[in-house]
N, C-alpha and C positions, 0 to 999 in steps of 0.2 A: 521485409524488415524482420531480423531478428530479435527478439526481446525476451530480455533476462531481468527477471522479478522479482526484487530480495525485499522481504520484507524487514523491518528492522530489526537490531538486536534487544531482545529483552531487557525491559523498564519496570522502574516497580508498579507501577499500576498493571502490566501481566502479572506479576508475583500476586500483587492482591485481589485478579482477577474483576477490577472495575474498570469503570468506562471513562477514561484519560481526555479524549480531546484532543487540542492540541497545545496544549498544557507542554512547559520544557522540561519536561523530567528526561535527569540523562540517563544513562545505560547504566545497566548494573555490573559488574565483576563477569556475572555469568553473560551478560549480554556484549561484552566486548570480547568475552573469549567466543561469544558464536560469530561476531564479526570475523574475525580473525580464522576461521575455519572458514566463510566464506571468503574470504582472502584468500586460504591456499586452493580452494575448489577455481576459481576462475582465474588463478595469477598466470594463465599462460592463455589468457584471451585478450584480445585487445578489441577494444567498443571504438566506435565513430562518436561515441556521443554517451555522456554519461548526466542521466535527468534524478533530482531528487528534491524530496517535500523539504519547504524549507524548516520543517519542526526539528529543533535540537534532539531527539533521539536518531532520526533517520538521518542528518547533517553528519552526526559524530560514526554513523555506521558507514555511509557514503566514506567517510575522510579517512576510516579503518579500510574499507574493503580495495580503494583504489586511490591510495593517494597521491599518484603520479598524474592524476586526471586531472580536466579544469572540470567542476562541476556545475552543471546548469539547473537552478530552483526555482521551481515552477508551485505555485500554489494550488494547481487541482489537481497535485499528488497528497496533498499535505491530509488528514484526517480528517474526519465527517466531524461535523459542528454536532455532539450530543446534544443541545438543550440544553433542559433542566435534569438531564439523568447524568449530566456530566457527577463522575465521584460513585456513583451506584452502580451497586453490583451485576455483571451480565445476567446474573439468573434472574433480576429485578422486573426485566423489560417481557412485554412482550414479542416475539422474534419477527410476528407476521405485519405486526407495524413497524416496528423499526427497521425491516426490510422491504417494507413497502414498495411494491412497483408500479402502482396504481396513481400516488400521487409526491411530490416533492419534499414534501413537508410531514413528520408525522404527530400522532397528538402530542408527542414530548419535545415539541417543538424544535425536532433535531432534522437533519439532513437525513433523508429514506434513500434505500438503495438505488430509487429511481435516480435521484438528483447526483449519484455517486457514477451511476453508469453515464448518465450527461455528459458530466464533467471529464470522465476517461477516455469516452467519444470525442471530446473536443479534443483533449489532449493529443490521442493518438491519429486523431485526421492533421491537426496541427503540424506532429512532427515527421508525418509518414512524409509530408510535402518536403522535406529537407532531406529525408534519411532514407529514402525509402525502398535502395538495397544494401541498409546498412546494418551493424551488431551494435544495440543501443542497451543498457544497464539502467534499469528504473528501480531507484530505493526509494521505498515506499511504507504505508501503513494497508493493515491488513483490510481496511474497507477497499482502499485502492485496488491491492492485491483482487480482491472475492471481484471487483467491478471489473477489472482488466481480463479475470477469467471466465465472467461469462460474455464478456463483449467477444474474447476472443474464438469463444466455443459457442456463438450463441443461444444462451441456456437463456430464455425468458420464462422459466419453472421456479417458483417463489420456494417450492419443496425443494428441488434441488439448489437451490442458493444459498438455501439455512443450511446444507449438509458440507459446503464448504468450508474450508479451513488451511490455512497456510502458516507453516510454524514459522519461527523468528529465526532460524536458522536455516530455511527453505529458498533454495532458488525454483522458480519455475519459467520455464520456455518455453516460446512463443514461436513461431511462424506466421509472423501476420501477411496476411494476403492483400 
């Protein structure tokens, strides 16, 4: 299975650098012209199957990058539940709880990275059973994103997971085996 990993286009909670959720905030100006560039980066691929969070910023990039597609929205694409840090600034949190591998839950009563990788695991055992030597297109939020790159590379290194990062205008591929 091939998989192509766009993460959404730019929302103002990136502009102000906090911790969104899955709050409907829709794209900004600058985030539908990164759609749109990833529009012409894949306009001459064609996916067996195109999977995305049902949150209205990923939904409206989904609808920019392919919209000849029928799109299938699956909720453990959709963003990590912050807690109580929902609206606080990324440099608020601690990194090595919030990405927590150790356990599901972290003190900010948000979804850790453990429960992020879970959930991508199910995902991708889920649709490899339908697809599985297919070209599939997953729009997605950057926890997904970080969760789907070390399932696929498997990095269970909490240092290496904090040094990840995938832009809003970033595809990345996959070869899943």
């Amino acid at each position: 299975m091939k998989l192509y990993i766009v993460r959404h286009g730019e929302a103002p909670s990136n502009v102000k650098k906090v911790i969104s959720g899955c709050n409907d905030e829709e794209l900004t100006e600058n985030g539908i012209n990164q759609a749109l560039k990833i529009k012409e980066q894949i306009k001459d691929i064609k996916f067996d199957a195109v999977f995305c969070s049902p949150v209205l910023r990923a939904k409206q990039t989904a609808n920019i990058i392919v919209p000849n597609y029928d799109i299938i929205y699956d909720d453990r694409l959709q963003e990590r539940n912050p807690g109580n840090m929902l609206g606080h600034k990324r440099n608020e949190i601690d990194k090595y709880e919030w990405n927590s591998l150790d356990k599901e839950v972290s003190i900010y009563n948000s979804e850790t990275l453990l429960a992020g990788i879970n959930r991508t695991k199910s995902f991708i055992n889920d649709i490899e059973k339908q697809y599985k030597d297919k070209t599939i297109l997953i729009v997605t939020h950057m926890f997904v994103c970080k969760s789907i790159w070390m399932v696929e590379n498997g990095i269970i290194n909490i240092d290496k997971a904090n040094e990840f990062f995938q832009n809003n205008d970033e595809i990345r591929i996959y070869n899943h085996k």
